[in-house]
Structures are given as C-alpha cells and as structure tokens.
C-alpha positions in Angstrom: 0.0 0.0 0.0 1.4 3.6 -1.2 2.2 5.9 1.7 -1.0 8.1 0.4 -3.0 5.4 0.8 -1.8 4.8 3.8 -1.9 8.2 5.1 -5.8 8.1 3.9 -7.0 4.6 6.0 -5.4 6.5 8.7 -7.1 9.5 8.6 -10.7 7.4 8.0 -9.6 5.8 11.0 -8.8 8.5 12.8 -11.9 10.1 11.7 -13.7 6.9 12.7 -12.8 7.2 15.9 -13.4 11.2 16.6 -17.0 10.1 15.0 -17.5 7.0 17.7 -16.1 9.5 20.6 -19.0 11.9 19.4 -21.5 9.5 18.9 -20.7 8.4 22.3 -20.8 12.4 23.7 -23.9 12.7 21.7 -25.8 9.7 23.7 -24.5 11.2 27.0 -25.4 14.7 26.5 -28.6 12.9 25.4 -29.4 10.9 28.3 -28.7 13.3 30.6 -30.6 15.7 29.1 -33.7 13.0 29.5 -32.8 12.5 32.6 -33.2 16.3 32.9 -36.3 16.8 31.1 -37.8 14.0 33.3 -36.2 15.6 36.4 -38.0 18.5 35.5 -41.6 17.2 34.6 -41.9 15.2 37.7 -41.0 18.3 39.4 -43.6 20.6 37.4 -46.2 17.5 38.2 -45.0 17.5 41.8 -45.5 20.8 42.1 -48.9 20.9 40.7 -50.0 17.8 42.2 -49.0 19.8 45.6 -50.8 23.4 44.7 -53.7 20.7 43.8 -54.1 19.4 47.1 -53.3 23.1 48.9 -56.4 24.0 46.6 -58.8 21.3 47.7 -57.7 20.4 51.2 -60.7 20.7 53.7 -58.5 22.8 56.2 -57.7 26.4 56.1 -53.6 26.4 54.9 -52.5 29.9 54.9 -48.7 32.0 54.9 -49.0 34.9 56.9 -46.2 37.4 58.3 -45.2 38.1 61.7 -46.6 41.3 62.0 -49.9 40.1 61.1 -50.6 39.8 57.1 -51.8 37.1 55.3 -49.0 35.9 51.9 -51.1 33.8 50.9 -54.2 31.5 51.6 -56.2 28.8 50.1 -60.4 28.6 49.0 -61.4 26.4 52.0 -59.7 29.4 54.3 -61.3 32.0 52.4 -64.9 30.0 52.7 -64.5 29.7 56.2 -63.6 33.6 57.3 -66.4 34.3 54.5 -64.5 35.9 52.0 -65.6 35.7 48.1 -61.6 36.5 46.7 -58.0 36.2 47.9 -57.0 40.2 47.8 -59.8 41.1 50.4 -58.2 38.6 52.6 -55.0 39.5 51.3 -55.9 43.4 52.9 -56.6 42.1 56.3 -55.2 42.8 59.7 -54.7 39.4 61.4 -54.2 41.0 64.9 -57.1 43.7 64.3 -59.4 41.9 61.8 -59.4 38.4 62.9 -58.5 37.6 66.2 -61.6 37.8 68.6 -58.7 38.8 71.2 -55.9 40.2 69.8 -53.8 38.7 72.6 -54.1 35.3 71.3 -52.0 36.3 68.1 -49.6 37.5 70.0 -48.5 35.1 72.1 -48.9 32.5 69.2 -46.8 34.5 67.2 -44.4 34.7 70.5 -44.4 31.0 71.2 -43.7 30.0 67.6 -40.5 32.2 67.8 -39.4 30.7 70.2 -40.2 26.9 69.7 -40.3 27.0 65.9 -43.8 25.2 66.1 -47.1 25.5 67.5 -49.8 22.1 67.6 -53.2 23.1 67.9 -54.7 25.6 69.7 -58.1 26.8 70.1 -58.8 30.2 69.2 -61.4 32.4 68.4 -61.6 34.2 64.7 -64.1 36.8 63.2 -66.0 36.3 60.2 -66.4 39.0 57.3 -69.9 39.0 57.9 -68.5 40.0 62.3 -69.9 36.3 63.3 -67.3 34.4 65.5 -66.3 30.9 64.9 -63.8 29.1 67.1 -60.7 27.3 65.1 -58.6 24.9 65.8 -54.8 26.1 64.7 -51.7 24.9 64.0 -48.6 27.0 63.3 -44.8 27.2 61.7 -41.9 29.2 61.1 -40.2 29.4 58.2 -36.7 30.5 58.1 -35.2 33.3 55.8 -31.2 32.5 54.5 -30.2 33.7 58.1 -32.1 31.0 59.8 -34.3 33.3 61.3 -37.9 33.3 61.5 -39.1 35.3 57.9 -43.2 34.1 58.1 -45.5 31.6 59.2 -46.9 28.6 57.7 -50.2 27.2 59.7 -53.4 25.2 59.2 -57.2 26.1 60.8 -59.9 23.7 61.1 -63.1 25.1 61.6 -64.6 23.6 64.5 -67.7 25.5 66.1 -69.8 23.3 65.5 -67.6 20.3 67.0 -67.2 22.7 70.2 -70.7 24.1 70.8 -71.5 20.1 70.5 -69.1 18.7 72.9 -70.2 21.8 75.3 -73.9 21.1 74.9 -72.3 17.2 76.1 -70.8 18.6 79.2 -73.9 21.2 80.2 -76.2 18.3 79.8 -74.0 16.2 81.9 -73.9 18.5 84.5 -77.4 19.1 84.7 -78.8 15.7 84.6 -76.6 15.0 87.7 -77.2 18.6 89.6 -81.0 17.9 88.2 -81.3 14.8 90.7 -80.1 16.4 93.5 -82.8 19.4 92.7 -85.5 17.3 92.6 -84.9 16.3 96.2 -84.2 19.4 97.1 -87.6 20.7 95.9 -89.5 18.3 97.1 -88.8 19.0 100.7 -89.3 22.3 100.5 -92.6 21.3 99.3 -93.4 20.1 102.7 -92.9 23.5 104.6 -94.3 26.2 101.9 -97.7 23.6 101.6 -98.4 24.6 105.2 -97.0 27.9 105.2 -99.1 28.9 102.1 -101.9 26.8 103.1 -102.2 28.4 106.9 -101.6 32.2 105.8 -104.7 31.4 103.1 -107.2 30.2 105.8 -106.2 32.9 108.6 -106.7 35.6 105.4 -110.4 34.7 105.5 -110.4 35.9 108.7 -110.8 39.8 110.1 -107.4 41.1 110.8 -106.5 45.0 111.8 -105.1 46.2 108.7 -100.9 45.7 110.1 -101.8 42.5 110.8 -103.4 41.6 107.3 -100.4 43.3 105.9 -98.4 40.5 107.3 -100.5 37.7 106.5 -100.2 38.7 103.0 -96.7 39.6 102.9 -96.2 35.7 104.4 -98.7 34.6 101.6 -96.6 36.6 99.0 -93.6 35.1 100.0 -94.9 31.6 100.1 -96.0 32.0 96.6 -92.3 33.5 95.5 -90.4 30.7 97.0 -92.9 28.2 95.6 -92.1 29.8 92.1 -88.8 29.3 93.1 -89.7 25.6 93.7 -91.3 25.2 90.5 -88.1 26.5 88.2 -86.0 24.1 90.7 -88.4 21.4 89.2 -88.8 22.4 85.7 -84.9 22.3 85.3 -84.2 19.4 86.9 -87.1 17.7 84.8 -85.3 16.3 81.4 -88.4 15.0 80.0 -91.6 16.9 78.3 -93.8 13.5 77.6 -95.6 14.1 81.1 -97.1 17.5 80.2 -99.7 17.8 78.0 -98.7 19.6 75.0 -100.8 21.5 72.3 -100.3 23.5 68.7 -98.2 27.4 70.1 -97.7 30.1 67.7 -94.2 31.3 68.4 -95.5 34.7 66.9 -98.3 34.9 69.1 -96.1 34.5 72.0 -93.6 37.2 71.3 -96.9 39.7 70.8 -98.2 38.7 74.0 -94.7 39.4 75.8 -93.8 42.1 74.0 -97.1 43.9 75.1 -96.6 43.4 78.6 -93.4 44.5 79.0 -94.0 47.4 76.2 -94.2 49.9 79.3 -91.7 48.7 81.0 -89.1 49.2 78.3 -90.2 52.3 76.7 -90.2 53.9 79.9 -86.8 52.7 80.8 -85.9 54.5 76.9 -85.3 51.0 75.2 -87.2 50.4 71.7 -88.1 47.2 70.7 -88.2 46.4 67.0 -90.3 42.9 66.0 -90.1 41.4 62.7 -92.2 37.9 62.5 -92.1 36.0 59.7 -96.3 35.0 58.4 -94.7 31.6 57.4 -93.7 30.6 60.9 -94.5 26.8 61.3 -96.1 26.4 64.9 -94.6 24.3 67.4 -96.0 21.6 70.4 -95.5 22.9 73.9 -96.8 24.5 77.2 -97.7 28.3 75.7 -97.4 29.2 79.8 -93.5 27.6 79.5 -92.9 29.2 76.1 -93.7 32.7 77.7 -91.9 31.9 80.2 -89.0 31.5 77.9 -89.5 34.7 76.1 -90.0 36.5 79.1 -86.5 36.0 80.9 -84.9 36.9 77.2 -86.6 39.7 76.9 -86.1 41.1 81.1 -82.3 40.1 80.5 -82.2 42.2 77.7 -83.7 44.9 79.6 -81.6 44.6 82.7 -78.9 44.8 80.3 -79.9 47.8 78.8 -80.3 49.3 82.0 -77.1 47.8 82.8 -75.6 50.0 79.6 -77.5 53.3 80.6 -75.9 53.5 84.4 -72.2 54.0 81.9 -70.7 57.3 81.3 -71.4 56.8 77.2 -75.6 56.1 77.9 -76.4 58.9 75.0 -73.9 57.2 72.7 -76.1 54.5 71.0 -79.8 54.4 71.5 -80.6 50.9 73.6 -82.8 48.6 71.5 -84.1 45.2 71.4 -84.7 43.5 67.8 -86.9 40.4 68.0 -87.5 38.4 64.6 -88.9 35.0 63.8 -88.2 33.1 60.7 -88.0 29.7 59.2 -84.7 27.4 59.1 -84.4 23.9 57.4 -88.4 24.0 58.6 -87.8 25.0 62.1 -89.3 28.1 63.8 -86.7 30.3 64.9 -86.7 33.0 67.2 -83.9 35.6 68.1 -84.1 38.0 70.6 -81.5 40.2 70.0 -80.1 43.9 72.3 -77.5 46.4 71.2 -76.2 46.2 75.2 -72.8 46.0 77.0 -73.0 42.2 75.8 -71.2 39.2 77.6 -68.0 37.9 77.6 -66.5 34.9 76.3 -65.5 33.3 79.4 -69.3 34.3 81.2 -71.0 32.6 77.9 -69.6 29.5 78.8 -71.3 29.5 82.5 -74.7 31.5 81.7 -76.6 28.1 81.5 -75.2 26.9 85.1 -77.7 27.3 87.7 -77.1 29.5 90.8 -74.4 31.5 88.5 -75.3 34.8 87.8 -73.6 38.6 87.1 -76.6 40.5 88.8 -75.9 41.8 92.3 -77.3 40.0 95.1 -81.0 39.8 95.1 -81.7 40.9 91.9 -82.0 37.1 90.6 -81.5 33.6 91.3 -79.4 32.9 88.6 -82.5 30.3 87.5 -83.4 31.6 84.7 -82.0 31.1 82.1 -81.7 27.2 83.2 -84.6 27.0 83.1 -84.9 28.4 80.0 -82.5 25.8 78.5 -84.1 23.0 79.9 -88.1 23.8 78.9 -86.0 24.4 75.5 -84.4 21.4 75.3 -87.1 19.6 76.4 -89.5 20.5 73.7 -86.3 18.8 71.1 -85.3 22.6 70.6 -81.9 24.0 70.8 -81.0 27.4 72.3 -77.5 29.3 71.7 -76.2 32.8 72.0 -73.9 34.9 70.5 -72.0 38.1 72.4 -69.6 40.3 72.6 -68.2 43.4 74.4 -69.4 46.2 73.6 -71.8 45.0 70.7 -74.3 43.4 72.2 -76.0 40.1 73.0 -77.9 37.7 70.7 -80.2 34.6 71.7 -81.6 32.3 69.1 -84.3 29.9 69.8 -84.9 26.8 67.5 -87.8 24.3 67.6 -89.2 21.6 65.8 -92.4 22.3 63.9 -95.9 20.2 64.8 -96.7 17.2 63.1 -98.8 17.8 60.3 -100.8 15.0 61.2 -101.0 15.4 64.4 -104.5 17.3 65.6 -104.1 20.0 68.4 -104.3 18.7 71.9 -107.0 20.1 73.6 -106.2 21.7 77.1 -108.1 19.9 80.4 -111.3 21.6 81.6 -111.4 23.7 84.0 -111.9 23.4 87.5 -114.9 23.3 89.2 -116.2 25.8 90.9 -117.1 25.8 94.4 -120.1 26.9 96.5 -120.5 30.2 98.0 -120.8 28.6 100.9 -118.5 28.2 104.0 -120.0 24.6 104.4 -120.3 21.6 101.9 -122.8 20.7 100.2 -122.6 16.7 101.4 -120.0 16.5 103.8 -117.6 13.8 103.5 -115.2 11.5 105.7 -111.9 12.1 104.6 -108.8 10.3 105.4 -105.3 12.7 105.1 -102.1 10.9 104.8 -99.1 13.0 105.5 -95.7 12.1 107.1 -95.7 16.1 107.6 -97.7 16.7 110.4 -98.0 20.7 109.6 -99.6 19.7 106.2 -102.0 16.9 108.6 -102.7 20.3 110.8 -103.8 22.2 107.9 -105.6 19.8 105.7 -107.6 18.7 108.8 -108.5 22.3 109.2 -109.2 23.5 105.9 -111.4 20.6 105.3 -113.0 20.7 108.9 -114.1 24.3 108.4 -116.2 23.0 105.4 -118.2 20.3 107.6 -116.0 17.0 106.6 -114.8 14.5 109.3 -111.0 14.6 109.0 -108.6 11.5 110.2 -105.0 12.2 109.8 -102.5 8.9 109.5 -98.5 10.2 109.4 -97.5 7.1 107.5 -98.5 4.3 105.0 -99.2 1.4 107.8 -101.3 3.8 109.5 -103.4 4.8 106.8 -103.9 1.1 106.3 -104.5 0.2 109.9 -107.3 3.2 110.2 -109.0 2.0 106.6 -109.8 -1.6 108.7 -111.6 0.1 111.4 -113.8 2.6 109.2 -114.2 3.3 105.5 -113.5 7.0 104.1 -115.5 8.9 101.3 -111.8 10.1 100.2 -108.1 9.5 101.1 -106.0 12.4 100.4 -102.8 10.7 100.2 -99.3 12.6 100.2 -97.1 10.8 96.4 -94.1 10.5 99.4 -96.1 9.2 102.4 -93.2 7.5 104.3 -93.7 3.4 105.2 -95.6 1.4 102.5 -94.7 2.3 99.3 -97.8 4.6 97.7 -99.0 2.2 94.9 -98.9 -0.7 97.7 -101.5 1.7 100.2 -103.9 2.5 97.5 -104.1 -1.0 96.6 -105.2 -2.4 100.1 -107.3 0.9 100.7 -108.9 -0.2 97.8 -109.0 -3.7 99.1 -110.3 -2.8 102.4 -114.2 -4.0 103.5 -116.3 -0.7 102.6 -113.5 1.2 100.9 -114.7 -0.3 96.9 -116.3 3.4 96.4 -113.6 5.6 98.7 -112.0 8.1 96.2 -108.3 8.4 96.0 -106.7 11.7 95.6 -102.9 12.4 95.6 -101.2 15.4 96.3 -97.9 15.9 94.5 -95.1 18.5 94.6 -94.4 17.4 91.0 -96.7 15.7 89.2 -95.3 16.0 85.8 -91.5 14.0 86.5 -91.7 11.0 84.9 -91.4 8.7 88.5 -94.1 10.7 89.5 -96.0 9.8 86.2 -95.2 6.0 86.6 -96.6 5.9 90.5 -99.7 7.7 88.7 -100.0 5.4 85.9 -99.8 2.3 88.5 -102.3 3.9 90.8 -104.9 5.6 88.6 -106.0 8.1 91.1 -109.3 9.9 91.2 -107.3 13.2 90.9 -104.2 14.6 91.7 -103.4 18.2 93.8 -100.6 20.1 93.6 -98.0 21.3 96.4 -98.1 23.7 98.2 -102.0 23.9 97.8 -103.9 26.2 96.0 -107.4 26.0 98.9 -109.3 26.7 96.7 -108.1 24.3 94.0 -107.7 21.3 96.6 -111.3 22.0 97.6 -112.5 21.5 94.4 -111.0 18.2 94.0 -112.2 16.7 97.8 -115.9 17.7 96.9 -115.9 17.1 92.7 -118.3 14.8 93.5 -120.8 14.4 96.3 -120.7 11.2 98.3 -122.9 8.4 97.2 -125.6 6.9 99.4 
C-alpha cells in the first residue's frame, strides 16, 4: 500500500474514531438531558400535584407574616372567614381583623418564635360578615437565608360546630346530675311552703286590723315567691316533656303577648323594641305558659342589660334597643331575641346556663333563669345558643321543631270546678289525710274541717292502712311520698279494704309531671291529683268534685 493510501486509511480511522467519541458524547449529552427533562416534569407535576391538594384540602392552609398579614391562603380558608376572593383577605389585619382577642396572636406569634412550632390551639376568629367561629390552629416558622424566623406557615380547622356540640355534652351532663339532687331538694321544701301557704290562706279569711293583714299577706306573697322558686327548681331538673300535656303554640303569638306586657316597662326605661315575625312561621308543640316563660326572661335580660348599659358614662352614645324576629330554618321556627347592650364575655358565655351562677348583684336574681330556660327548650327537642360580645351586644336564638302535620291540636283539660259560695259543703264527707308532715296533717284537717268533713290524719303508709280496717272513708287524700308502705302498695289495700270499693283516692304531689311521678300515677290511677303547696281553693274543688254516694 502507497504511503497516500496509507496516510488516507489513517485519517478514516482516525476520523472513525473522533465520529465513535462523538457519537458516544452525543448519547450522554442525550441521556442526561432525558434524565433532565424527566427531572423536570416530575418536578412541574409535583408541584402541581402539591398546589392541587393546597387548593382542595378541607383545612384552612395559609402563609402569613409576623406582623400580622396574610401571603397567601387557600379557597377552604377564604370559605371559612367568608371571603368571596384572595385580595380582600389579602388586605386584612390578622391581629385587628381576625382575632376575637388580639392577645391570642400575640403570644402565638411569641411561642412560635421561640419553639419554631405551635400544635393546635383553640382560638377564636371573626368572620367578614363580624360572626365568630372558634378554630382549631396549628402554626410554623419558616426561616429566611439567616435562619431566622421570615413568616409563618399554619393550618385552621373550623370547628364550632364540633365545640358548641361537645359543650352542649358537658352542660347536659352536668345538669342531669345537679337535676337529681334538685329534685330532692324541691320536694322537701314542698313540705314547709304547703303549710306555710296553706295556713296564711285560711287565717286571710279571717278579720285582721289592717298591720296585721299586711303581714298575712306579705307571708302569703312570699310563700307564693319561693314556691315559684320551687317550681323553676323542678322544671330544670325535669329532662323529659312527655308528662305534660302539650298542644299546637304560635311562636308569633307568644312574642306579641310578651312584647305587650313589658312594652311599658321598656319604653319607659328609653329602650325600643323592634319585631319582625315572619307570616310563614311553622307552629310548634309545647306549654304556651312555659314558652312565655321563655321569652319573658330573654326579653327582662335584655332589659336589665340595657339598664345595665344606661348607668355608663357613654348612655347617650347608642340608643338601647331590642330586635326580636322570627323566621323559618331547614323547617324550624326560629326566634332571636337580640339587644345592642354591653354584651357578655367569652368566658361568662360558657357559664350562663349553670344554675345559681349569675352577674346580677345580690337579690336581683337567682341565677335560674335562664336554666330553666335551657331545659323547657331542650325539652321540647329545641336548641337554644347565643352569640355576644363586648361592647356590641348580646344575641339569643331559639330553634324548635315544627308540629306534626298530622298530628291534631291537643285540647287543654277543663277547668276546674267551681265551688259553693258557701263556707260549708254541700254533702259533707269523711276524709282520710295521709301526710308524714304533720303541719300539712294540721292544715288539711283544718281547711277541710271548716267546710263540715270528718278529717282523720295517718303520718304514714301502715297507719293509713291500719285506720282503713276500722272505718271506711269517702276520700283518702294521700301525700305521692307518704313515708312506710310504698304509695301504689297503700292505694291497693285501701282499695281492698271491707267498705273502701267506692272511697275516692286523691294524691297530692309536689311534681306531678317527672316521669317517677308519672309512673306511680300510671300504676295507681287516682281519682285526681293536687298540687303542692295547695292552692285552697283548688284542693277543695278536687275533695268535693263529686258528692258522696248513698
């Protein structure tokens, strides 16, 4: 081979081999580029797969800075705070505009400093539209190039709901268990105001000089106030509305009636009440006496509190007004009962339902009320919750089940008899009284004598018994907690007695609507039933409903 030649297989060679080396460069540069490109799509996917979830996570996620600005936020944040776009958010003043207490932010933003993190913590936000809700927060800091703290990262979960749930848990908790040890407690006052009441009505028939009467009816009064007292004891610790007899209310009908009585009152006081009643309002099953009572207390409270507002230095500032307004929810009747007073605070909200616990100074109130309140509410399968704050007022909002549709109107009981105008009986009667109270025995055995009946008293169970073997009785006025032999046991062998087949049983009851007190009722099936502390004229009624027979 010539030396060109040869010079020329070497080049191609050569040339062969720069082109392999190339070839080889080229497929590197290549792959890595891939490798690149993939790099950088999983990246662009991982990133968008990430602003994805930050979109449509359930929780609030937000950025914020340390001196209180929102960076940035996602949709479920802006839904919950009520905002319709990220900018008016954006604007906000976190310390200002959206803590309830602006102290909370600041030691949150203090704590995160200094321990980097923060795992939830209950706090209380405002809404655009100035509601409150309470959140549940968790907090971050994110470090700047420095490694100090340049903004926070955190997550809210909305949970009012879950709260005002687990609080209505604990207040009913509480109150079943405080309700039991009312109950007692109410029933042996019973006892005491019966004859108190019962005594200071007979000796009022009498002629008195005119200090004297004074007294008597003062005692009377006061009877009367501390059996009211009795009867709210009763009504709260009662958890149960099946043993009243319930009928068709008009919620509007009960605000009108409340609002007219108390009209004066207010407007005299300088407070204005506005009412706005929806014609669509469904009506609801309860006691319309209860449901007054309901509206009542809201409306006094508001009142008081508007009283409350006028003894401050700033009385001319805002005129004091109370806004009432029904309307229908999810088919419910709802009923707010709104002021424009100093309102509550947050930590007093939490404790307004206890009984006993009250603001007012001493002997203004009982701190009953609005207990009781809760518990004719409840028991009717409504809710009742309120809303306040310092300085802007006080909002309660009532919501109850409408009637069945199908269900006709209950019709109330008749009325009582009335009795004769005259002191003495028409047919008197031989009456049996069993008492373990032996003022109640005094009184009864009086009251009744007066009117021409032969009276026997028996302090207990056996002795009712015992005395029902030696003679028979027209009527047996039994007490529901005669001590001894059970109640149902004593009517049954009163009933079983030689003569006794036509004796009429009455009992007399310091709460005849708890469900024991039903049951015992049920078993016995009296020929009527008296309330405690007596009403004379009432219990007369019942003894001489209906004149002995031959």
């Amino acid at each position: 081979m010539t030396s060109p030649a040869r010079d020329t297989v070497a080049r191609i060679a050569e040339l062969e081999r720069e082109l392999a080396l190339a070839q080889r460069t080229l497929q590197e540069y290549m792959s890595q580029r891939e490798v690149a490109e993939r790099a950088e799509a999983a990246l662009r996917d991982s990133e968008r797969r990430y602003a994805a979830f930050i979109q449509s996570a359930p929780y609030g996620i937000y950025r914020a800075t340390l001196d209180g600005r929102f960076l940035d936020a996602n949709p479920a944040l802006m839904a919950m705070l009520g905002y319709d776009n990220l900018e008016e958010l954006l604007a906000l003043d976190l310390t200002r505009d959206l803590y309830a207490d602006p102290e909370e932010r600041r030691r949150i933003v203090a704590h995160v400093k200094a321990e980097h993190s923060l795992d939830w913590v209950e706090v209380r936000w405002r809404r655009k539209d100035s509601s409150l809700i309470t959140v549940r927060l968790s907090a971050r800091a994110m470090p700047d190039v420095t490694g100090m703290p340049a903004y926070l990262e955190g997550m809210a979960e909305n949970i009012t709901e879950l709260a005002r749930r687990e609080a209505l848990l604990r207040r009913s908790e509480r109150m079943a268990s405080l309700g039991n040890t009312l109950a007692g407690v109410a029933h042996e006052l019973n006892n005491p105001l019966a004859a108190i009441s019962g005594f200071a009505q007979l000796m009022l028939k009498g002629s008195w000089p005119e200090e004297d009467r004074s007294a008597l009816e003062m005692i009377n009064h006061e009877a009367g106030r501390a059996a009211r007292v009795v009867k709210d004891l009763l009504t709260f610790a009662r958890n149960d509305n099946s043993t009243r007899p319930l009928r068709r209310v008009d919620l509007n009908a009960v605000v009108r009636y409340i609002v007219g009585t108390q009209r004066y009152s207010l407007e005299t006081r300088g407070t204005t009440v506005e009412c706005t009643l929806a014609d669509d309002l469904p009506t609801v099953l309860g006691d319309p006496a209860q449901l007054e009572q309901v509206v009542l207390n809201l409306v006094v409270n508001a009142r008081q509190a508007m009283d409350n507002r006028a003894e401050a230095p700033a009385r001319d500032a805002l005129h004091s007004t109370i806004r009432i307004r029904s309307f229908v929810s999810h088919g419910h009747a709802v009923v707010e009962i709104a002021d424009n007073g100093p309102g509550i605070s947050a930590a007093d909200c939490l404790r307004i339902w206890e009984p006993f616990w009250t603001t007012k100074a001493e002997g203004e109130g009982t701190g009953l009320g609005l207990s009781v309140v809760h518990g004719i509410v409840d028991s009717l399968g409504g809710t009742i919750d309120v809303e306040s704050e310092i300085g802007r007022g006080t909002c309660f909002t009532i919501v109850l089940p409408p009637a069945p549709a199908i269900e006709a109107s209950r019709r109330t009981s008749p009325g009582k008899g009335s009795l004769s105008q005259s002191d003495v009986a028409l047919a008197p009667l031989d009456i049996l009284v069993v008492d373990s109270d032996a003022a109640n025995v005094d009184l009864l055995t009086r009251c009744l004598g007066e009117r021409g009946h032969a009276v026997v008293g028996a302090s207990s169970g056996e002795d009712a018994i015992s005395l029902a073997t030696l003679a028979s009785f027209d009527v047996v006025l039994c007490d529901l907690r005669t001590t001894g032999t059970g109640i149902a046991e004593v009517a049954r062998r009163l009933r079983a007695s030689p003569g006794s087949q036509r004796t009429r049983i009455i009992i007399s009851a310091g709460d005849s609507a708890s469900p024991r007190t039903h049951e015992l009722l049920e078993e016995i099936r009296p020929d009527g039933v008296v309330a405690k502390p007596y009403d004379i004229l009432a219990l007369r009624a019942a003894i001489e409903a209906e004149p002995r027979q031959g």
